[in-house]
C-alpha positions in Angstrom: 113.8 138.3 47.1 111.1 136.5 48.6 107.4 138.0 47.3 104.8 138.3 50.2 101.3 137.5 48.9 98.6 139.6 50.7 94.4 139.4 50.5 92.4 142.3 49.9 89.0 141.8 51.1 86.0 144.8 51.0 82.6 144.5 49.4 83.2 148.5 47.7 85.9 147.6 44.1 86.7 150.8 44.7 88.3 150.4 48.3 90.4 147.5 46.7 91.5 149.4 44.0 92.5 152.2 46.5 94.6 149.8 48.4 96.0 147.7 45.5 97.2 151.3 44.2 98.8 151.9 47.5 100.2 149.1 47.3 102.3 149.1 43.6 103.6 152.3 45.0 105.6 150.7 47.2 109.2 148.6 45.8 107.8 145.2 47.5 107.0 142.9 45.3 103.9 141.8 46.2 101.6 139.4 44.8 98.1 140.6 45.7 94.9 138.6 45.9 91.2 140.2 46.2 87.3 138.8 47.6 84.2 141.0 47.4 82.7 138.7 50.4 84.1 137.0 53.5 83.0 133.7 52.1 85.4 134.1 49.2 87.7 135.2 51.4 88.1 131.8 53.6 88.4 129.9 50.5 91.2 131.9 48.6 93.1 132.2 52.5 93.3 128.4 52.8 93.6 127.9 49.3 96.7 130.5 48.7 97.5 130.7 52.5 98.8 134.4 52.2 100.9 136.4 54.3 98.5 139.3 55.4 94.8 139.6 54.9 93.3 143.3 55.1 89.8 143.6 55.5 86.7 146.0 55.6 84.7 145.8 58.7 81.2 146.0 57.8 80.3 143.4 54.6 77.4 141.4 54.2 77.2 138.3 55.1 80.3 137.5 56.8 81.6 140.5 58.0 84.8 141.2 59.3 85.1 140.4 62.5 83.3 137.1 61.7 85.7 136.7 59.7 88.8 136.8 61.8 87.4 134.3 63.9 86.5 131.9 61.3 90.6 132.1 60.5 91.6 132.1 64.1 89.4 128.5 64.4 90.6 127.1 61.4 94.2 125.7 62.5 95.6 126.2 58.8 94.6 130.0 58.8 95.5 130.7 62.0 98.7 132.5 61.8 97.9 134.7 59.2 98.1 138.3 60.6 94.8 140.6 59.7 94.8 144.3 59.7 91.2 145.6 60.0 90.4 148.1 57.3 87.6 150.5 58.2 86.0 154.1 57.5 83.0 153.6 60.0 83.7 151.6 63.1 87.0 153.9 64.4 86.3 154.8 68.1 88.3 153.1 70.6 85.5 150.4 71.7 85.7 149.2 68.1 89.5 148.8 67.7 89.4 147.2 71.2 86.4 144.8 70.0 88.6 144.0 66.8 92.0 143.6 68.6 90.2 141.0 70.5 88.4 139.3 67.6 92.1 138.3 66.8 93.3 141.3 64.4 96.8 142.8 65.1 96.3 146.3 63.8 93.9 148.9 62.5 93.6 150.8 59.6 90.9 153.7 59.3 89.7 155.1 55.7 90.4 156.6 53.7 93.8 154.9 53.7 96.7 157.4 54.6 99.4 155.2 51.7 102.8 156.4 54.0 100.8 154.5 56.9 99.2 151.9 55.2 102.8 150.5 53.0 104.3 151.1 56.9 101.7 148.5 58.3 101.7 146.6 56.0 105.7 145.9 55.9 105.3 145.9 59.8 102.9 142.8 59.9 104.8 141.0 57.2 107.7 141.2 59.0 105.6 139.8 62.2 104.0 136.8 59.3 107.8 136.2 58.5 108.8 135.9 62.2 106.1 134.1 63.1 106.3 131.6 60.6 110.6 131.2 61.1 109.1 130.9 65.0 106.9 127.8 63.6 109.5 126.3 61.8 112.0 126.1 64.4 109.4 125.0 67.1 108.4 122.4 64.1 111.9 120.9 63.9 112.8 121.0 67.8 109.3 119.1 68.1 110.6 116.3 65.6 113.9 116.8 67.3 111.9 115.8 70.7 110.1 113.3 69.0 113.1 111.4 67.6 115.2 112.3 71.1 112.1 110.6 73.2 112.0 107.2 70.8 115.8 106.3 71.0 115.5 107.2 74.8 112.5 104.5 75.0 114.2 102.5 72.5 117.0 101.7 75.5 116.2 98.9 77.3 117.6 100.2 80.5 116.8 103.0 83.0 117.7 106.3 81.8 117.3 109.9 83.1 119.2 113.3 81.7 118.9 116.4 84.3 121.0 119.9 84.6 124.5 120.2 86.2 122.4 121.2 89.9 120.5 117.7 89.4 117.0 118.7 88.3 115.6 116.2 86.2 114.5 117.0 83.1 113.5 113.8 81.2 113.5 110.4 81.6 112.3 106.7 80.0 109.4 104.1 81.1 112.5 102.1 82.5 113.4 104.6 85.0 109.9 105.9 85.9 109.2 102.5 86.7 111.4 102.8 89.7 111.3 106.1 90.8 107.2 107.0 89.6 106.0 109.8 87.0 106.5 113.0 88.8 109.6 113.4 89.4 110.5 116.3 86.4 112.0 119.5 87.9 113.1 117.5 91.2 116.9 116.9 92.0 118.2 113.6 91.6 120.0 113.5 94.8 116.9 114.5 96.5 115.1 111.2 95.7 115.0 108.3 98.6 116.0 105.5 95.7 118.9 107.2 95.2 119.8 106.2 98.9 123.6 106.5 98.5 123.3 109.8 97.8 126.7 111.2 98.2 128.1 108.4 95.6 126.5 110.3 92.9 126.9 113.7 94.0 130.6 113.3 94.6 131.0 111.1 90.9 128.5 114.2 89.3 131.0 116.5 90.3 134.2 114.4 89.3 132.5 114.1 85.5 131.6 118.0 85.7 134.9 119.2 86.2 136.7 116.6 84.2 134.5 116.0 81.4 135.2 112.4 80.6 132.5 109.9 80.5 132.6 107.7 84.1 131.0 104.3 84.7 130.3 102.9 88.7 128.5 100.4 90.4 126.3 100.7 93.3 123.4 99.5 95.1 119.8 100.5 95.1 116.8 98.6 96.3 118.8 95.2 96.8 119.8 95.3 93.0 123.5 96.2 91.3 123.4 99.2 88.7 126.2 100.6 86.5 125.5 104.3 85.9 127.5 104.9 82.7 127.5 109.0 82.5 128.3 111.6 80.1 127.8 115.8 79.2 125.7 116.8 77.0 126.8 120.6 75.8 125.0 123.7 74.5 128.2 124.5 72.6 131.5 122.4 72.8 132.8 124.1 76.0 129.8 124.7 78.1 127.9 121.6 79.5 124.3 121.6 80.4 123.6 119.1 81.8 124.0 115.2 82.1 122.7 111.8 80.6 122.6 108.6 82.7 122.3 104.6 81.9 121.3 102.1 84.8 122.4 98.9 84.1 121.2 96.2 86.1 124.1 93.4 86.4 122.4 91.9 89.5 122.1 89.1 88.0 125.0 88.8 85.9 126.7 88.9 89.1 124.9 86.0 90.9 125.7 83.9 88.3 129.4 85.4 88.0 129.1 84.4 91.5 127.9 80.6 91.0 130.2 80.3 88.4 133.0 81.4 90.7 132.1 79.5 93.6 132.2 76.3 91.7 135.4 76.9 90.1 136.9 77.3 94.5 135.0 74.5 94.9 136.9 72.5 91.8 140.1 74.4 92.8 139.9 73.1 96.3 139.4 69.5 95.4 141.9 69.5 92.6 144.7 71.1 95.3 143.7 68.3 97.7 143.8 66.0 95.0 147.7 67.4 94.7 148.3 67.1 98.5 147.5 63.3 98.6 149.2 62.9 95.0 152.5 64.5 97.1 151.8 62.5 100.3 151.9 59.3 98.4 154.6 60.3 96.8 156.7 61.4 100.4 155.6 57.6 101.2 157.0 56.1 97.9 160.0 57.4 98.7 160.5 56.9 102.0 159.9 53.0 101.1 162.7 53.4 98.2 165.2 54.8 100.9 164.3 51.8 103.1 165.7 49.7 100.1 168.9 51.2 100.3 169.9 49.2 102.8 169.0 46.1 101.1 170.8 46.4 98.2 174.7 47.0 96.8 176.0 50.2 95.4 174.9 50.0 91.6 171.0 49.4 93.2 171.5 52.4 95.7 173.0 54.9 92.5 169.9 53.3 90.8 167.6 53.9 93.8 168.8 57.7 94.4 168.3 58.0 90.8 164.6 57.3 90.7 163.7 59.2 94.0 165.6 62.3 92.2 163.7 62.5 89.1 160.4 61.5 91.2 160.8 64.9 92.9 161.4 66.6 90.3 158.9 66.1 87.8 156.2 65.7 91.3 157.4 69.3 92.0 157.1 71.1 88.7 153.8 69.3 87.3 151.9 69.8 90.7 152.6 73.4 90.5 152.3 73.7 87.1 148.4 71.8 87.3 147.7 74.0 90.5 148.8 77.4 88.9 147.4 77.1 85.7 144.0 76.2 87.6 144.3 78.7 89.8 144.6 81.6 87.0 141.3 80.1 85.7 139.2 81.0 89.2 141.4 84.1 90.1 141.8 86.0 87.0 143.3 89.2 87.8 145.0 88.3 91.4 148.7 87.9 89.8 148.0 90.8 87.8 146.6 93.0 90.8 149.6 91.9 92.9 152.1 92.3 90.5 150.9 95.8 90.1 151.3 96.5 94.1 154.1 94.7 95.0 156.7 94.5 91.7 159.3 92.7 93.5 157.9 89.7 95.2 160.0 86.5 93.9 158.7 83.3 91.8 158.0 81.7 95.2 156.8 84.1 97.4 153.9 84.5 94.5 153.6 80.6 94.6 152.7 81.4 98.6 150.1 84.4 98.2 148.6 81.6 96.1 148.4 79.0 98.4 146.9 81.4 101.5 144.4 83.2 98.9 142.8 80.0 99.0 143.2 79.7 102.8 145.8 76.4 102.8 146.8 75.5 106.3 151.2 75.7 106.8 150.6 71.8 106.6 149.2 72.0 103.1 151.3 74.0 101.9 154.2 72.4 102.7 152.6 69.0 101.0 152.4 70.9 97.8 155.8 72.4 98.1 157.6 69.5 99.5 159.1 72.4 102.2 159.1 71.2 106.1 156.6 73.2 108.0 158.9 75.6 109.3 160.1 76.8 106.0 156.6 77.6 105.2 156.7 78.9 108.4 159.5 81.2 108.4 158.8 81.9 104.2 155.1 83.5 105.7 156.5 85.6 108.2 159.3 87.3 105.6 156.2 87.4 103.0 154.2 89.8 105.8 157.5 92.3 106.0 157.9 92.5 102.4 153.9 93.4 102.2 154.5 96.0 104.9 151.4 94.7 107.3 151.4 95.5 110.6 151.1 92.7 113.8 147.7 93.6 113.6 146.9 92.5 110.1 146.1 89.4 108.8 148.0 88.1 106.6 145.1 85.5 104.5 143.0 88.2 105.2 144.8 90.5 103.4 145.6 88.8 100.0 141.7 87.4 100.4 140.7 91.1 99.2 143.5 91.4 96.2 141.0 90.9 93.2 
């Protein structure tokens, strides 16, 4: 059982004795504390910081009243609840006057001992709440303390607000971008946020889902992910939602430059290929001129050489140009593959080839295929993609990513 100290003050022994005896009367266990003076009294309060202090009005020196004030200024003393104690000053104007000096009850002498023991436990029980009160506020301040260092510890824009979009908190990041007074407005409210409908319509999708979502989108000419989650009041009722802005801008323009120069190396290396095969159509077109020149063991000889020449000219262009290809267009044979499960070996040779916008010409160079093959292979390529006459077909396999 916990043992509620209290502090008698009164200049008259006998008025602490009166009390004290009131006191032992009742079960509490009570460890009691006297002073003859209000001077006394300040020292053994923030000395022994007790639970209740009752005191006589009129003492010399520092008299009650005075008293209470001097605890109400002194931040350690504070909270200690004071019941004036008094046989003299009992009208009305004088509990008003001590009321406002900072006591929280009043106790006229001689002391009636039913109604002083039922003060008494009254104000402990307010010293007990009070102080639970303290505590809690305490820990939710070192709570908020710890909460507002990790959120400034992130080196990105963040920003948590309730399920309607009021902000409630935020870091230096993001109040660099959207300025200080912005707590208690809704998100979707702000100008920055000019896409407004984007996060709205994702807010809701996370709401009702509740599973963490990550997007991209613009805001004053820069590139953000917002990577959301719930945070809960209990495991099944959200309150509200935390938000990280990533900037990738950058990572993107150099994404970009990195991409571009692997088209550009892509580009060279596939006309690199075409001349490769067009030297290639023109070695052998010599050879079969030699046909005629020579007897039947040269010409087995001769179709012999321009056989294996196509061959291993076919299969190691492609195999250079494919394997290069993966390298710039990561996720295009896996995107397409995904949407369209049946296209052949060679018809995914072809979306190649027009992803990186080769002319019919060029495509026949590095496929050793006349024209009109390509040609006719295109046109059978658009049916099994189900475009329409309207739709074109680069076009199209230019936005597969």
């Amino acid at each position: 059982m916990m043992t509620h100290k209290i502090l008698i003050v009164d200049d008259e022994p006998d008025n602490i004795r009166a009390i004290r005896n009131c006191l032992a009367e009742s079960i509490e266990p009570y460890t009691l504390y006297q002073a003859l003076n209000g001077e006394l009294a300040i020292k053994i309060a923030s000395a022994e910081l007790p639970d209740l202090i009752i005191t006589d009005w009129e003492m010399p020196g520092i008299d009650g009243i005075e008293l209470i004030k001097r605890l109400k200024h002194d931040e350690t003393t504070s909270d200690i609840p004071v019941i004036m104690c008094t046989g003299v000053m009992t009208s009305s104007e004088n509990l008003h006057t001590a009321l406002t000096a900072g006591a929280v009850d009043f106790v006229r002498k001689p002391v009636d001992k039913i109604e002083l023991i039922a003060r008494v436990k009254s104000m402990l029980q307010l010293s007990d709440s009070k102080k639970e009160l303290k505590q809690k506020y305490l820990l939710i301040e070192q709570k908020n303390s710890f909460i507002s260092a990790l959120m400034e510890s992130i080196p990105h824009p963040m920003v948590y607000y309730g399920l309607d979009g009021k902000i409630e908190g935020f870091n230096r990041h993001f109040e660099s971008l959207t300025g200080s007074h912005i707590t208690g407005t809704r998100l979707y409210d702000h100008d920055y946020f000019n896409i407004k409908s984007i996060h709205y319509k994702q807010d809701h999708t996370l709401i009702n889902e509740q599973v963490n979502i990550s997007y991209e989108c613009e805001l004053a000419e820069r590139t953000y992910i917002f990577s959301k989650t719930l945070f809960y009041s209990s495991p099944s009722h959200p309150l509200g939602i935390m938000c990280i802005m990533t900037d990738i801008t950058d990572l993107k323009q150099a994404h970009k430059a990195i991409l571009e120069n692997k088209e550009r190396e892509l580009a060279s290396n596939a006309l690199r290929l075409i001349h490769y095969s067009e030297l290639n159509d023109k070695l052998i077109e010599n050879l079969k001129k030699i046909i005629d020149f020579t007897n039947e063991k040269g010409n087995e000889l001769i179709r012999s050489v321009i056989s294996q020449v196509n061959l291993n000219t076919g299969t190691n262009v492609w195999q250079e140009f494919e394997t290069r290809f993966e390298n710039v267009y990561e996720s295009f044979y896996q995107t397409l593959n995904n949407q369209f499960p049946d296209l052949t070996s060679k018809e995914r040779k072809l979306c190649a080839f027009l992803r990186m916008n080769l002319s019919t010409k060029d495509i026949a160079a590095l496929t050793f295929q006349d024209p009109k093959s390509v040609d006719m292979a295109r046109y059978r390529l658009r049916k099994k993609l189900n475009l329409n006459t309207e739709e074109n077909l680069t076009d199209f396999l230019m936005k597969v990513n």
